[in-house]
C-alpha positions as CSV (number, residue, x, y, z in Angstrom):
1,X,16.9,-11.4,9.4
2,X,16.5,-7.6,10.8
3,X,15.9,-7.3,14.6
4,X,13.2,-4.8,13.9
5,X,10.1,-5.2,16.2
6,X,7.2,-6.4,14.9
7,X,5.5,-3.1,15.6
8,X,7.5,-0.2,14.6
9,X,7.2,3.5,16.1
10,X,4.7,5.5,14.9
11,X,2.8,8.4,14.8
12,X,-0.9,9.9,14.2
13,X,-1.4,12.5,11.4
14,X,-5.0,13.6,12.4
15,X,-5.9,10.4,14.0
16,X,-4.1,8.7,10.6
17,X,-1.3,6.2,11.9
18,X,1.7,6.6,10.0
19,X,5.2,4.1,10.5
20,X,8.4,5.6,11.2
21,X,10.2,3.0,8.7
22,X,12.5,3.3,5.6
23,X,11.8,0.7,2.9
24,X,14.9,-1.4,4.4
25,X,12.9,-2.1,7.5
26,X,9.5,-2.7,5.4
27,X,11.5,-5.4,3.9
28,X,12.5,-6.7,7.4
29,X,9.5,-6.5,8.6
30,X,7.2,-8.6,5.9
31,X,10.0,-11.5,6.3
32,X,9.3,-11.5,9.8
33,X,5.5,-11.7,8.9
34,X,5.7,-14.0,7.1
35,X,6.6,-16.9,9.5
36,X,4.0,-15.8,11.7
37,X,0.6,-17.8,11.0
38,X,-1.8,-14.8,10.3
39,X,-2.5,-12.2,7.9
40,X,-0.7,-8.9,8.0
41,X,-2.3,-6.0,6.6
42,X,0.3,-3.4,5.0
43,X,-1.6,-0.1,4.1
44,X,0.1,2.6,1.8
45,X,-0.9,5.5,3.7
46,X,-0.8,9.5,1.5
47,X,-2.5,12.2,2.5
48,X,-5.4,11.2,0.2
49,X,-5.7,7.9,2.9
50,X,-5.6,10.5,5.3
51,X,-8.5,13.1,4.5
52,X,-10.6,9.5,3.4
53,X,-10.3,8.5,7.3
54,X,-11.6,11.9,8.4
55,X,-14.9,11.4,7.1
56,X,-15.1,7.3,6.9
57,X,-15.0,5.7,10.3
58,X,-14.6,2.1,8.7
59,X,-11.6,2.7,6.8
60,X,-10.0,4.4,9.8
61,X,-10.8,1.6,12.0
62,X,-8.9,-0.5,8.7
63,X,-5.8,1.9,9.2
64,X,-5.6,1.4,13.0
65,X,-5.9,-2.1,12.5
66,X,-3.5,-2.6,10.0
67,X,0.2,-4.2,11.1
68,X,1.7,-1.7,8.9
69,X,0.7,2.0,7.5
70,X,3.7,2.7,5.5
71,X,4.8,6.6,4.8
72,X,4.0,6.9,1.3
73,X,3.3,10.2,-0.2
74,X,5.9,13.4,0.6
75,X,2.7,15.2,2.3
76,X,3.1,12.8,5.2
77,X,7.1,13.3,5.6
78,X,6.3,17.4,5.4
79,X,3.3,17.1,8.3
80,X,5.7,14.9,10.4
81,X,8.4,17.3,10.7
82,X,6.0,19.8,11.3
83,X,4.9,18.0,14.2
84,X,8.7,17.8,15.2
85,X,8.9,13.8,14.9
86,X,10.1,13.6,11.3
87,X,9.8,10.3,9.5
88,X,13.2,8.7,8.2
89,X,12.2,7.7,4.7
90,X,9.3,7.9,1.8
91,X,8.2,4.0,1.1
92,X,6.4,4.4,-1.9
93,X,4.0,1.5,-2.8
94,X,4.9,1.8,-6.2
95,X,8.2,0.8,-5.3
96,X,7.8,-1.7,-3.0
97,X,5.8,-3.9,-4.8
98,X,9.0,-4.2,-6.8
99,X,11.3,-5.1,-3.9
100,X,8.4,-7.4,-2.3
101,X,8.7,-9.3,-5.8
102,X,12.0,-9.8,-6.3
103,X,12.1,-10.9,-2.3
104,X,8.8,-13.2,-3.1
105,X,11.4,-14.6,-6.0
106,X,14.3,-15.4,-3.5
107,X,12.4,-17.0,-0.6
108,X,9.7,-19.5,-2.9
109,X,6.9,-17.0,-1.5
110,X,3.4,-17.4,-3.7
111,X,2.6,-13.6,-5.3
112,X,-1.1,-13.3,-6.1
113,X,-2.0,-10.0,-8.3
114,X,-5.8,-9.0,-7.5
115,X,-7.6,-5.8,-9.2
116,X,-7.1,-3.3,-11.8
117,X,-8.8,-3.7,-15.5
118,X,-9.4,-7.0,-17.5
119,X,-6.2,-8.4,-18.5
120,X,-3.7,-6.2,-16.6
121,X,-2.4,-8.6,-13.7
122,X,-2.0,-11.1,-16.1
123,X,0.3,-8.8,-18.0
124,X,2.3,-7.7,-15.0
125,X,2.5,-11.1,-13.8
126,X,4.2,-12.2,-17.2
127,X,6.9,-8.9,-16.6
128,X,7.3,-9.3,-13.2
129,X,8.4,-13.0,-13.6
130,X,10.8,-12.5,-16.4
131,X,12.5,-9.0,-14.5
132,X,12.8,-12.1,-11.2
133,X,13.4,-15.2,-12.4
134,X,11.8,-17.8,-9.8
135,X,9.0,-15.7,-9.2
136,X,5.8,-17.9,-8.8
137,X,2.5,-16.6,-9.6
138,X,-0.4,-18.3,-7.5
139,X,-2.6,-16.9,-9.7
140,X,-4.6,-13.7,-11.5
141,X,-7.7,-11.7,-11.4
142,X,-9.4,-8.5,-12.0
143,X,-12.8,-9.0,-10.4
144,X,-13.9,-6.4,-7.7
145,X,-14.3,-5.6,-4.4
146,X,-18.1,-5.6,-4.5
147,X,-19.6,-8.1,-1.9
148,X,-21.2,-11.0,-4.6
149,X,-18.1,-11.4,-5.6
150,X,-16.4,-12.0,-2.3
151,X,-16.6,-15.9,-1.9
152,X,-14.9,-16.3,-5.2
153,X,-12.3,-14.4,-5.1
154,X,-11.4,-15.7,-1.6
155,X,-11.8,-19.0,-2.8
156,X,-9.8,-18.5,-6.1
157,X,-7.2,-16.9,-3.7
158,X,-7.2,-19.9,-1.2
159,X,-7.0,-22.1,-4.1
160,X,-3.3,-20.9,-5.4
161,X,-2.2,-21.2,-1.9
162,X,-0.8,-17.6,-2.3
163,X,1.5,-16.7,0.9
164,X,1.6,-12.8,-0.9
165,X,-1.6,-10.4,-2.1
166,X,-1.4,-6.9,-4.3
167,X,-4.8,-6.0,-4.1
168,X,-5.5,-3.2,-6.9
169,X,-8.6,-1.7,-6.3
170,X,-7.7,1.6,-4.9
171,X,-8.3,3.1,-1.7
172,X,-10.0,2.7,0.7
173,X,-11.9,-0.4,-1.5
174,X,-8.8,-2.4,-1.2
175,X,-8.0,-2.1,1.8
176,X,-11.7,-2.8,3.4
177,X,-11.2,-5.4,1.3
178,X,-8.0,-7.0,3.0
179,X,-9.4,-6.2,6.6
180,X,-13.0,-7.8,6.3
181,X,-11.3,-11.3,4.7
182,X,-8.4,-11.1,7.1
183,X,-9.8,-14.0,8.5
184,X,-11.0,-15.8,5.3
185,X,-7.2,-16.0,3.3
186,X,-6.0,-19.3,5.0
187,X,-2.4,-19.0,3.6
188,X,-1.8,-15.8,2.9
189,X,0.7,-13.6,5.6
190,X,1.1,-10.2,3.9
191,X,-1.9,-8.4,2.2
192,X,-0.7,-5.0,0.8
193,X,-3.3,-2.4,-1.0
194,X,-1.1,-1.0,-4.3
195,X,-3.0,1.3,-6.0
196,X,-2.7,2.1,-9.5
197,X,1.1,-0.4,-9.3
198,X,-0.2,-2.8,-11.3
199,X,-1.2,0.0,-14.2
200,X,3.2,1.4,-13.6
201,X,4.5,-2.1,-13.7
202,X,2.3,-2.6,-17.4
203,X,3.1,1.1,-18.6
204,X,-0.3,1.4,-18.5
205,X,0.1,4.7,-16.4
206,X,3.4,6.3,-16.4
207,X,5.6,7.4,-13.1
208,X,6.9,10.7,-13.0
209,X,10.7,11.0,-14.1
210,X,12.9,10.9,-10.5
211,X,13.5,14.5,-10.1
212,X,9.7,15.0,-10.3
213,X,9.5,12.5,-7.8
214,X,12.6,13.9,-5.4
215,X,11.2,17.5,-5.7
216,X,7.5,15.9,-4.0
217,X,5.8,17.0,-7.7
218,X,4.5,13.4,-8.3
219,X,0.6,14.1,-7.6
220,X,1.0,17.2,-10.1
221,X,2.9,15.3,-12.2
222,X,-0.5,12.6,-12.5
223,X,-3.0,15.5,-12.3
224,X,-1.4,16.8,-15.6
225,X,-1.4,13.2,-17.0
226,X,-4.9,12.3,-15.3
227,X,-7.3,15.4,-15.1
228,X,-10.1,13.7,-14.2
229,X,-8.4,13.4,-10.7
230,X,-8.6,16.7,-9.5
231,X,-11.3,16.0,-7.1
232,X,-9.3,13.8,-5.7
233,X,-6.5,16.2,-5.8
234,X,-8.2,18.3,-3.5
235,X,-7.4,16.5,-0.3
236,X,-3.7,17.9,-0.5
237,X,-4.6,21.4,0.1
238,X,-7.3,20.1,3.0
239,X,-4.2,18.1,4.4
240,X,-2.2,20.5,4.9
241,X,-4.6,23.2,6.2
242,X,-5.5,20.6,8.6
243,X,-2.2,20.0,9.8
244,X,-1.0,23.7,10.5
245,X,-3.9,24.6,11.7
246,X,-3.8,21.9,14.2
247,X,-0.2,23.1,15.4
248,X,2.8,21.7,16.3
249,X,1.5,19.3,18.4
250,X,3.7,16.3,19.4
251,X,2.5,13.2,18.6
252,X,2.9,9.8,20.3
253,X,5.2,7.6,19.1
């Protein structure tokens, strides 16, 4: 097992904390969490997650609170060496959920897949156990985030003894979601917010080819694929206005 501490350097993009970790020490890091006996919250932090926590003070009290806000999206890399404290490595969400599966596979750890539509985590559970063999699913369900469903989810959760959570809902739902039952999950260690992975894993939605990834291109690549998203889309140009305009100010690591 890596010697990596528990709490990684980081930094604050606007107020946003941000990990300085490659997807090596992610992996580290969650096999160190989970032999500790609490929850970890992993947030996939973009500058979508970003702009979110300027105007909503729970969900930036979520992302100071989590163990773990990992560098995923290339805006974050480009405002970090702009701040002169670059960040070693992209750790995409999409990605990890892969590695955190195949991991879950080795080490016997329970994988519960939470969110997206009817009948999609049920899908990706039945391709993510035949790509790792071992992998066991504690168990399935879209449901929602919304508060009357809560107990139930919790319960059904609690029920399959899952040690692992993707929670599907998109941000910042999922990950309010994560902190406010923090204390509720009795086994689990790692809770990680993933987006639309569930929709990738499926084919549902479709990545961007690798040199449309490499280039930083992947948010136009989904606007083209996804119009209804450019509201959403909108946040990158606010980002990085934001950031120049606030200088090159060093953060603390």
């Amino acid at each position: 097992m890596s010697t990596r501490p528990s709490s990684p350097p980081k930094l604050n993009i606007l107020n946003t904390p941000v990990h300085a970790v490659t997807m090596a020490d992610t992996l580290a890091l969650v096999e160190q969490y989970m032999v500790e006996p609490r929850l970890h919250q992993i947030c996939t932090t973009n500058p979508e997650f970003v702009m979110m926590a300027q105007q909503d003070a729970d969900f930036r009290r979520v992302l100071h609170k989590a163990d773990l806000c990992l560098p995923d999206g290339v805006g974050l890399l480009w405002a970090a060496r702009w701040l002169g404290r670059p960040l070693p490595q992209r750790v995409p969400g999409s990605e990890l959920v892969y590695h955190l599966a195949e991991r879950a596979a080795q080490h016997g750890w329970r994988l519960f897949l939470l969110g997206a539509a009817p009948g999609v985590a049920e899908q990706a559970a039945h391709i993510l156990t035949a790509r790792y063999p071992g992998l066991i699913i504690a168990g399935t369900y879209a449901g929602s985030p919304a508060a009357a469903e809560n107990d139930e989810i919790v319960q059904r959760i609690n029920d399959g003894r899952a040690d692992l959570l993707y929670a599907a809902y998109g941000a910042p739902r999922q990950d309010k979601w994560i902190a406010r039952n923090r204390g509720n999950l009795t086994a689990v260690r790692v809770a990680l917010g993933i987006g639309g992975a569930l929709d990738f894993i499926t084919g549902k939605s479709a990545r961007a080819p690798r040199w449309v990834q490499n280039l930083g291109l992947e948010w136009l690549h989904r606007l083209i694929k996804e119009p209804w998203r450019w509201r959403r889309m909108t946040a990158l140009p606010r980002f990085a206005a934001r950031v120049l305009l606030g200088g090159r100010r060093t953060p603390d690591l």
